[in-house]
SEMARTOR-422986 format. One line per 8 residues: number of its first residue (from 1); their letters; for each residue z, x, y of N, C-alpha, C. Coordinates in steps of 0.001 Angstrom, whole numbers, plus 524288, in hexadecimal, padded with zeros to 5 digits. Each point is the difference from the previous one (the first is absolute). Example, Ala and Ser with C-alpha at 12.3 -4.5 7.8 and 13.67 -1.06 7.14 Angstrom:
BEGIN
1) as) 81E78,83386,7E9C6,80000,7FC86,804A6,80000,80384,804B0 | 7FD30,7FEA2,8041A,8003C,80334,804A6,802DA,7FCFE,80442
This chain:
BEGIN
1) xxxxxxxx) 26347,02CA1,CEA02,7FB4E,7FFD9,7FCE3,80030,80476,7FC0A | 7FEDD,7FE78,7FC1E,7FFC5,8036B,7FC14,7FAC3,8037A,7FF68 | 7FFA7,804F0,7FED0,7F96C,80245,7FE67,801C1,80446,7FDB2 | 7FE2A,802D8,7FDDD,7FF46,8032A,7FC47,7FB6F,804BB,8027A | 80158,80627,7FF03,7FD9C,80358,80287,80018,80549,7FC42 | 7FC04,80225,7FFE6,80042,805D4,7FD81,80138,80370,802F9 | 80412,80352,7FEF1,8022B,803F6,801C2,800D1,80533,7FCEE | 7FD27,8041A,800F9,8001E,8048B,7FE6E,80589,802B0,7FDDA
9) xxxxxxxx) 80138,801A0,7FBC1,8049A,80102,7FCF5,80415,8020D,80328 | 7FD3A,8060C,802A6,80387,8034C,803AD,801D6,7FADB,80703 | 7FC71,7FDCC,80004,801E0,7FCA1,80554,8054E,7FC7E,7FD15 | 7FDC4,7FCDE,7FE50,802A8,7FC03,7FEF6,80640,8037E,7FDCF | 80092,8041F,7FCD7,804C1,8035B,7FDE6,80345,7FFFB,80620 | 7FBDF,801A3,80358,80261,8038E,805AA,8030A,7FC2F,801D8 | 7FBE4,7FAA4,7FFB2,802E0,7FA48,803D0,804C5,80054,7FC70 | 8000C,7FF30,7FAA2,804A0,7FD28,7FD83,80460,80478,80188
17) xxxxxxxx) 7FE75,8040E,802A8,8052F,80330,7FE00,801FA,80085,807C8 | 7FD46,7FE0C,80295,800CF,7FEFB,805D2,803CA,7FC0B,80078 | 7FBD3,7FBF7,7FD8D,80547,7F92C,7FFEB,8057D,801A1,7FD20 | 7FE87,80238,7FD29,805DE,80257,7FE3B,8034E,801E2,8028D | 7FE72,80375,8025A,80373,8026B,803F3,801EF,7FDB1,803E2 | 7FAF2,7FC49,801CC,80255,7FBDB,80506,80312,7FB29,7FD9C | 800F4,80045,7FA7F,8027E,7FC3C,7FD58,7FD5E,7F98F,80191 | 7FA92,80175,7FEF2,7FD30,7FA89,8007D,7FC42,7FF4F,7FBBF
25) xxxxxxxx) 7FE5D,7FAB7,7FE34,7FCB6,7FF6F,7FE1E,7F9FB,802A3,800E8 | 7FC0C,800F4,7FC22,7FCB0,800AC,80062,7FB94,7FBF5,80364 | 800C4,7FAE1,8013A,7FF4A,7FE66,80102,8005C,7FF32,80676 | 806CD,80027,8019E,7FF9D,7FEA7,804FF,7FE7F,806C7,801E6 | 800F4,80472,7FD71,7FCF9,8036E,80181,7FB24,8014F,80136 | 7FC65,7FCCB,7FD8D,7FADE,7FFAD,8007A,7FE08,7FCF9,804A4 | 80422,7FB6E,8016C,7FE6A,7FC6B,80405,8023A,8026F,8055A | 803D0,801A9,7FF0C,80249,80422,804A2,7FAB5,802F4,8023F
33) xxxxxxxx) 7FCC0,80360,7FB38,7FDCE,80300,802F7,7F8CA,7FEC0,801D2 | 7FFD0,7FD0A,7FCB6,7FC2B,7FC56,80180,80007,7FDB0,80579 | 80548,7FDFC,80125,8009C,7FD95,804EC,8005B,8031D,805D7 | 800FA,8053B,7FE54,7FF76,8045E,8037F,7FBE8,80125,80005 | 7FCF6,80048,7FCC0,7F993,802F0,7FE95,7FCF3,7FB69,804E5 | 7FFD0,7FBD2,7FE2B,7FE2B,7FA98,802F9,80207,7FF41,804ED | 803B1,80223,80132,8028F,7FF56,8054E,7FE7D,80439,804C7 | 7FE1A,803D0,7FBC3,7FE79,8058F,8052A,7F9DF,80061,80051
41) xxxxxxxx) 7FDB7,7FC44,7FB97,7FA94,7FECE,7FF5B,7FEA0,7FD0E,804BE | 8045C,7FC7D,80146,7FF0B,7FAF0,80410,80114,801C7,8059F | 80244,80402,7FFDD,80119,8008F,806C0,7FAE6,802D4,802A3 | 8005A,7FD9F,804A1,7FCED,800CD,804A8,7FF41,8057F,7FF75 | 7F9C7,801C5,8027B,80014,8064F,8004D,800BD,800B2,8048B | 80463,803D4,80122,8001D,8019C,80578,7FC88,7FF5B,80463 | 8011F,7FE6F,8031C,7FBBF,80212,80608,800EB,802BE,801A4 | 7FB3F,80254,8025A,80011,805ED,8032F,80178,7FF22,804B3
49) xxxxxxxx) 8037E,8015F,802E0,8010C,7FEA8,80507,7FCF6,802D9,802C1 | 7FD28,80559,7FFF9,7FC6C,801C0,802E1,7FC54,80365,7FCD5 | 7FA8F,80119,80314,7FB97,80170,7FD22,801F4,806FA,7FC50 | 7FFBD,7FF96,7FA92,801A4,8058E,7FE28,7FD71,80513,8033F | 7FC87,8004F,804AE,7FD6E,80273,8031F,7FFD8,7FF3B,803A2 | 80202,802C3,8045F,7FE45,8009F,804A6,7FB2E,7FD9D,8024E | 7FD2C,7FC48,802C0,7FC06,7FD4D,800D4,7FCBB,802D7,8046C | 7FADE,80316,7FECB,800E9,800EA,80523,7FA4D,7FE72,8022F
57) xxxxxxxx) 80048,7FE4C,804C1,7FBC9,7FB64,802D4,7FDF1,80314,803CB | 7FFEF,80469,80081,7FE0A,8036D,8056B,7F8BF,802F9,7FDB3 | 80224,7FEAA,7F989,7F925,8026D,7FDA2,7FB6C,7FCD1,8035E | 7FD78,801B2,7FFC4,7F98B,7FD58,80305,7FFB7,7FDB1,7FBC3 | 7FB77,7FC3A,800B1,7FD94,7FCC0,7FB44,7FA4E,80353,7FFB4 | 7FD9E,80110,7FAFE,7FA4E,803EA,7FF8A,7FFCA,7FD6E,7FD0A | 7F99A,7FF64,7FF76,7FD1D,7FE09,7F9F2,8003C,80459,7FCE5 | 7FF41,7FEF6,7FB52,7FD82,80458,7FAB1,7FE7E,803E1,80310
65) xxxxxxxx) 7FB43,7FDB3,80197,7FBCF,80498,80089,802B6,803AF,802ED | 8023A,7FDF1,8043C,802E8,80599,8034A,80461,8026D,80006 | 80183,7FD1B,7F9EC,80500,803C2,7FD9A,7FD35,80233,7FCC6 | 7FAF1,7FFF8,7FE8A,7FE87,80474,7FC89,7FCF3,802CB,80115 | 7FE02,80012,806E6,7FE35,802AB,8029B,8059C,80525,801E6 | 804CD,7FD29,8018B,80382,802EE,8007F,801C4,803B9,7FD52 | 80008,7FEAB,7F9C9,801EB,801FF,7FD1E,7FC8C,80418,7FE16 | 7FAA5,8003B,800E5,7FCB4,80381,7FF8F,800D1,8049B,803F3
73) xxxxxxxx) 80111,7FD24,8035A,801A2,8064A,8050A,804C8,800DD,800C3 | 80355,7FE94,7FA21,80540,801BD,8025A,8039C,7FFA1,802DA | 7FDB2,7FB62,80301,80177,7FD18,8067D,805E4,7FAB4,7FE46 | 7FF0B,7FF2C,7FAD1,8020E,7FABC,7FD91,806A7,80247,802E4 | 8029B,80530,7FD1F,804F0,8007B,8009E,7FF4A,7FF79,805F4 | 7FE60,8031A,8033F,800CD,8000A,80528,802C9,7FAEC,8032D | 7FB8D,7FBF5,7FD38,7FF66,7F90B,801FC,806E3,7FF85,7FE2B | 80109,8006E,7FB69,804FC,7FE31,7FE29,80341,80130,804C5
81) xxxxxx) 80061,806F7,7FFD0,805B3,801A9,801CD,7FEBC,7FF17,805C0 | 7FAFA,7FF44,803C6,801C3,7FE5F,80570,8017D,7FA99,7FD98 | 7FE31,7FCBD,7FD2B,80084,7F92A,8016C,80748,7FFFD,7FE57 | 803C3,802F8,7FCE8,80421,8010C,7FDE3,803C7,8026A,803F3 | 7FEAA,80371,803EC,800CC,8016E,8047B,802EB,7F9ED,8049C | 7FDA8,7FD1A,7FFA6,7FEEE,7FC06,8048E,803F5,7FCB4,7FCCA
C-alpha cells in the first residue's frame, strides 16, 4: 500500500543515512522498524509470579475509628510490630 507521510528534515536525513549503511532501501527500512515497533507493542505483559510484597495476614482487622483511636495514643506502631512478630 502506498501513503505518503510528513517527516521532519533532521529524522527523515538520520533514517536515509541508517538505510544506507544497512544498504537498504528507505522503505524496507521503515517497514523493518515499524514491524519491531508493532511487534513489542503486541506482546503479553509479563506476570508476576508472586505478590511484589511480602503478604502479611497475622494484622487484626480494626475499623477507622480504632485506627484513629490508635494512632492518637501512639499505640498504632505497637499493633504493627507485635502483629509482624507472629
Amino acid at each position: 500500500m502506498r501513503t505518503t507521510i510528513d517527516l521532519p528534515d533532521s529524522l527523515f536525513h538520520q533514517a536515509k543515512l541508517v538505510a544506507v549503511q544497512r544498504r537498504l532501501s528507505l522503505k524496507k527500512l521503515i517497514t523493518e522498524l515499524l514491524e519491531t515497533a508493532l511487534r513489542s507493542e503486541a506482546a503479553p505483559a509479563q506476570r508476576m509470579t508472586r505478590p511484589p510484597i511480602a503478604l502479611r495476614t497475622s494484622v487484626p482487622a480494626i475499623t477507622n475509628a480504632q485506627l484513629g483511636q490508635l494512632m492518637d495514643e501512639g499505640s498504632a506502631d505497637t499493633l504493627v510490630r507485635n502483629a509482624n512478630k507472629k
